[in-house]
N, C-alpha and C positions, 0 to 999 in steps of 0.2 A: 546797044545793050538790049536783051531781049529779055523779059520779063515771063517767069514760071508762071503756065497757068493751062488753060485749056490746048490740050491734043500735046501736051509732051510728055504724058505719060505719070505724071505725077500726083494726079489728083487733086491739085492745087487751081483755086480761081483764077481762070485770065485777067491779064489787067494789062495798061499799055502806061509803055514810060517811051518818051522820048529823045531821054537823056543818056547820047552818045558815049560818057566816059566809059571807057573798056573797062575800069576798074565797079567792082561792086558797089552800086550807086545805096544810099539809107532810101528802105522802099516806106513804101505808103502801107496805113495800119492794116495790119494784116498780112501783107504782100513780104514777098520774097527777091530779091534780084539777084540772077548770076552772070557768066558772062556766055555770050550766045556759045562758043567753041565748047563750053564743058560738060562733057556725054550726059545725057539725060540719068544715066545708073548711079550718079554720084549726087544726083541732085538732092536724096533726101539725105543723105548725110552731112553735107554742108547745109541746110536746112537745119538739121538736128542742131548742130554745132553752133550757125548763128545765131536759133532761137538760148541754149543752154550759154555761150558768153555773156548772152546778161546778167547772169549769177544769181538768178531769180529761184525762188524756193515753191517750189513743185508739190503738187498735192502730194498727201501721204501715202505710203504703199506698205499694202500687204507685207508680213514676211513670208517668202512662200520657196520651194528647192531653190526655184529657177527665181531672180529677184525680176519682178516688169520692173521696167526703169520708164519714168513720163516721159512726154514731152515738153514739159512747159517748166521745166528751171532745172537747176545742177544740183539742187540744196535738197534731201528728203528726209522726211522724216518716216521711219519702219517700225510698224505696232505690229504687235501681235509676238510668237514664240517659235515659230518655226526656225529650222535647223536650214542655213541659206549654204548652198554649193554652189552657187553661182550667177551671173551678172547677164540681163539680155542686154544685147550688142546696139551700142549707138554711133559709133565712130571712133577709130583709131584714134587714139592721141586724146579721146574726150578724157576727163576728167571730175569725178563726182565725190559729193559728200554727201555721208549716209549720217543721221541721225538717229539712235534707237532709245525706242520708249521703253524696253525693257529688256529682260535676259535671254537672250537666245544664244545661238554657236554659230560662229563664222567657220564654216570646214575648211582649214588647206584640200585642195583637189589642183589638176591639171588645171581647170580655166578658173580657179580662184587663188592665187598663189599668197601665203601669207607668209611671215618673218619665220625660218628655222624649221618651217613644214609645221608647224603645230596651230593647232586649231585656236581660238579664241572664247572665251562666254564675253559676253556684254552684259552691259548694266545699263539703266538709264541714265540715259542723255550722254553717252559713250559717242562720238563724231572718229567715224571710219574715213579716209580718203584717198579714192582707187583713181587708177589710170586703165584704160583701155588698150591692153597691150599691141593685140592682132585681130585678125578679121574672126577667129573664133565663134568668141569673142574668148580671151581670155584677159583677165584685173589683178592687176597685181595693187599691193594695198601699199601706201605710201607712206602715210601715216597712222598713227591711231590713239586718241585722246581721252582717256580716263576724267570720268568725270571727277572723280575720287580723287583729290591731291596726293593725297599719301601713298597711290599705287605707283610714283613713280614715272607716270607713261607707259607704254606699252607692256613691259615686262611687270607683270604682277605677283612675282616670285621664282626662288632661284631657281625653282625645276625650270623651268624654261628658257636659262641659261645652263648651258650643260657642263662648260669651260670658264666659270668666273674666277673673276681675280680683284682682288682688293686693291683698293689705291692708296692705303693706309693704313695707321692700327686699329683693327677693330670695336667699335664700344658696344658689349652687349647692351647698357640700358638698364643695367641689373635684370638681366633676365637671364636666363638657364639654354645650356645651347645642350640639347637632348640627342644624344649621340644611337647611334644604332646597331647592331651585331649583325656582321654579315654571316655570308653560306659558312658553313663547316669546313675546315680542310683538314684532308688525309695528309694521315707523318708521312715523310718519305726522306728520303738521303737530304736531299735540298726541298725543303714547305713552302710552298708558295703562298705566303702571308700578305703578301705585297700586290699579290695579283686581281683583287678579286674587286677593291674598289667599294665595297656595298657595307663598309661597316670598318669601324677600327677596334673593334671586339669581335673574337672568331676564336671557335672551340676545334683543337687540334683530337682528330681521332686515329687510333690504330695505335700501332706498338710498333713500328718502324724506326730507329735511328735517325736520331735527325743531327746531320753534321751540321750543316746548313741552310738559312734562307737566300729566296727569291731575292733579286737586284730589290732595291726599291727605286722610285724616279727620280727621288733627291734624297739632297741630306738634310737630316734630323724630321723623318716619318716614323712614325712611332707604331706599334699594334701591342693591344694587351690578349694576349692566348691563353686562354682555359684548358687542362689536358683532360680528355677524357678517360685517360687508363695510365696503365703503365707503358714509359717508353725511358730510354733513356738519349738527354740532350749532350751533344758531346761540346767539350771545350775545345777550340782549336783556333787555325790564322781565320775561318769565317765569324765564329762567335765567339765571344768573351764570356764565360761565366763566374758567379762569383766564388772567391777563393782561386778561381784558374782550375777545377774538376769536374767533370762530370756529372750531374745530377737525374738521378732515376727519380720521372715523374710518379707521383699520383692522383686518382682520381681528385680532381677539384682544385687540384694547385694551379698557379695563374703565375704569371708574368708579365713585367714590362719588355719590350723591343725596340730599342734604340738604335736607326742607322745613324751609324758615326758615320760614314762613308756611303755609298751606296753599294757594297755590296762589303759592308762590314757592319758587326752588329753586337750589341755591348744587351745584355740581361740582365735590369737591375731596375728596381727588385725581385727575387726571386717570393713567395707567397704560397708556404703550407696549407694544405688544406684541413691539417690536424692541430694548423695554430702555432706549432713549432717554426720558428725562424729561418731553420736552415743556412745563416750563418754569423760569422759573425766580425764584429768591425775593429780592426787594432787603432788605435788612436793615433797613429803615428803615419798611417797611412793606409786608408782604404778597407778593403773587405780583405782580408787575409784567410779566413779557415774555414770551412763548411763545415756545421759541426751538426749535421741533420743525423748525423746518425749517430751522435755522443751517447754513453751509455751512463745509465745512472754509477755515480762516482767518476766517471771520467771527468778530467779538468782539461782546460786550455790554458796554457800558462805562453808569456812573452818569452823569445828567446834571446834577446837582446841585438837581434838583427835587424828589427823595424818587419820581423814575422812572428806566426804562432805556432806552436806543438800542441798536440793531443799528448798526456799523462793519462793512460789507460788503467781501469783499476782492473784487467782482466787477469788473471793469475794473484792477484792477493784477496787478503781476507779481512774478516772483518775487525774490526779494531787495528790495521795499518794506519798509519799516517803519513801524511808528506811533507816526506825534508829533503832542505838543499842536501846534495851532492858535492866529493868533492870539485867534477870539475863544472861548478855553479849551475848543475839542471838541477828539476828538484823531482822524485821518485816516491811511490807509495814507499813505506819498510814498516817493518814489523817491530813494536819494543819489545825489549828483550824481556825477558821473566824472569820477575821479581825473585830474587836467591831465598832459596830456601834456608837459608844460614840468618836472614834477617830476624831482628828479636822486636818484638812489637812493643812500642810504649805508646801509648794515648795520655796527650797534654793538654792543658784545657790553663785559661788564665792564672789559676791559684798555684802553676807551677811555676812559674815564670821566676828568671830565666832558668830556662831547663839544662842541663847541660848531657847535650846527645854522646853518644857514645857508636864507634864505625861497628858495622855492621847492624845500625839497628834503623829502622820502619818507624819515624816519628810521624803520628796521627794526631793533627792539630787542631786545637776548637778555640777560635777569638769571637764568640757569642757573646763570652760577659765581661771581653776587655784586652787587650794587645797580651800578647805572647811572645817572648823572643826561645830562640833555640840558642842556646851557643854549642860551638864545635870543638872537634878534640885536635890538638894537634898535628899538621899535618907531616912536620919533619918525623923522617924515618919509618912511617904509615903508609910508601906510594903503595896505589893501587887498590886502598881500603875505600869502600863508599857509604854514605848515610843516605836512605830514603825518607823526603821532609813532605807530607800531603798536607795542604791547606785540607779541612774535611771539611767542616763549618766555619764562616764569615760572619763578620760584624764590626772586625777591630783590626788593627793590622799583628799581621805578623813578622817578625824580625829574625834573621839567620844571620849571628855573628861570626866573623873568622877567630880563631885563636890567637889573642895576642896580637900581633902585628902581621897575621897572616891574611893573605886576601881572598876571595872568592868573585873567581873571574875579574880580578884587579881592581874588586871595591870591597871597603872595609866589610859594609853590611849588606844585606839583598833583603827590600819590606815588599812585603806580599797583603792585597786584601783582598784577592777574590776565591771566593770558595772552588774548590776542584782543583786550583793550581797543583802543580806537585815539581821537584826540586831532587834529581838524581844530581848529588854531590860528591867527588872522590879528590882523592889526595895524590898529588902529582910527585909529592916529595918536598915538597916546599910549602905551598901551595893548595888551593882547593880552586875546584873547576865545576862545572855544572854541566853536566852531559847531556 
């Protein structure tokens, strides 16, 4: 065994050992032993490497581009703020830990390679620990230790994982998860809502038709879209909207986007931006009728199929009403006007009971106490009528039939709200209430 020191080029004091084992002998303080056959070029790196196995902690070092690395242990600690791109070279396969006193930036670069290419800040007392990849020298960092419990380890927040994935149900913690609005997209035949990734609120601009949305990548992804103008969204086998029509946006109206499928997509709720509904819900199942563009008087009535009708008031007038039909819709119409052949009497309590006479206009007042009308016979009378108006309320009023005659197949009809009113006629038998 021949012992590093004077004339091998190394720098290092001579000394003499003359202990034979071929294996690396434990040298004397100071001294180094290798084995006589290993090139002199390599000597200081197995140097470097047997001094650094002792796991000894190394004066501290600047942080500076290039990091000096000591010679006298594997352990450092790195003061100061400089921005480190890189590691001076000690030997392939060495292995170091870096201690820093305060905030700096580890750069990913070619001979500094960190986790996912992204850079690092530190904090104090953060323990980095590299490997010396190639003769470069290039470090790739192995570990890295937050002094911070709560950071987790390495990863001190989700931007720096770009593809996370939960291993669970999430607990916010009671805290608020702050959502963001991405880019804009232009209408087009198929909008690509799905595409953009940067937000799940996004304002749809232009006037283009929109049959359809973009795929999404799974199911049940959602987007709410703001319209910036007029367009109109069609219903079809891509989108579902409510009622099953059509709807021409406007400025400020919003939506929800449900992939039921991934490349199917359901719209609900739909969200005026004039406050109106836009549509509306049958109880029996679902959204049935868009009624955004109901006109005042217009009605939505059941039709008895588990859908809805629109009962438009356009073409009648004012003072129509709506009655059933006969075959059970129900329809504005017009009452008919009042006969001029009608003879007016005004009754009031102190008449009581009055006895009407057909063709006449009974004007009722139960203010200071019940009122009954009675009626005239109806045998032999078909087709005569009595008009009976509640005028003023307070008491009730009573409309008797004649004798054993009925009206609408009850002896009497009591009335107490003021306004009612009571077209009576005689069937031939009988009185009816039209």
């Amino acid at each position: 065994m021949t012992e590093l020191g004077a004339g091998n080029g190394t720098g290092y004091p001579a000394a003499t050992d003359t202990n034979d084992n071929p294996e690396v002998d434990s040298p004397a303080a100071g001294k180094t032993l290798v084995r006589a056959d290993v090139p002199n070029d390599h000597s200081a790196a197995i140097i470097a490497m047997q001094t650094r196995s002792r796991f000894k902690k190394g004066a501290d070092l600047p942080s500076a581009t290039t990091l000096t690395l000591g010679s006298d242990g594997s352990y450092f600690d790195v003061t100061g703020t400089t921005t480190i791109t890189g590691i001076s070279a000690i030997g392939i396969g060495a292995v170091i830990s870096l201690q820093f006193d305060g905030a700096l930036t580890l750069t990913h670069s070619a001979t500094l390679v960190l986790p996912d290419s992204l850079n690092i800040t530190t904090e104090s007392t953060d323990i980095a620990t590299l490997i010396q990849d190639d003769a470069t020298p290039t470090w790739r960092l192995l570990t890295f230790s937050r002094s911070d419990a709560t950071s987790g380890g390495f990863l001190t927040n989700i931007v720096e994982d770009t593809t996370p994935q939960l291993g669970g149900p999430l607990d916010t913690n009671s805290k608020a998860i702050n959502e963001s609005e991405g880019a804009a997209v232009a209408s087009a035949t198929t909008t690509n809502i799905y595409g953009g990734n940067d937000g799940n609120t996004l304002h749809i601009t232009g006037t283009t038709t929109i049959v359809d949305f973009t795929d999404a990548s799974s199911v049940g992804q959602w987007r709410r879209i703001i319209f910036d103008g007029a367009l109109t969204l069609t219903h079809g086998s891509g989108i579902t909207l409510p009622g099953g029509a059509n709807i021409t946006t406007a400025a400020g109206d919003y939506a929800y986007v449900y992939a039921d499928a991934v490349d199917a997509f359901t719209v609900a709720p739909y969200v005026r931006a004039d406050g109106s509904i836009g549509t509306l819900k049958h109880e029996n199942g679902g959204i049935e009728a868009d009624i955004s563009a109901v006109a005042i008087g217009d009605i939505v009535v059941g039709t008895g199929t588990g859908s809805m009708a629109l009962v438009t008031s356009t073409g009648h007038s004012d003072g129509d009403v709506l009655t059933r039909q006969a075959d059970g819709s129900v329809d504005y119409e017009s009452i008919p006007a009042a006969s001029t052949d009608f003879t007016v009497a005004s009754k009031a309590t102190g008449d009581s009971p009055y006895s009407a006479s057909w063709g006449e206009l009974v004007l009722c007042n139960t203010s200071g106490g019940n009122l009954e009308i009675d009626l005239p016979a109806a045998g032999s009378n078909g087709g005569k009528t009595i008009h009976i108006k509640h005028v003023t309320a307070g008491n009730t009023l009573t409309i008797d039939g004649n004798s054993s005659e009925t009206i609408d197949g009850s002896a009497t009809v009591t009335d107490t709200t003021a306004g009612n009113s009571y077209l009576v006629a005689s069937d031939g038998t009988n009185v009816v209430i039209i």
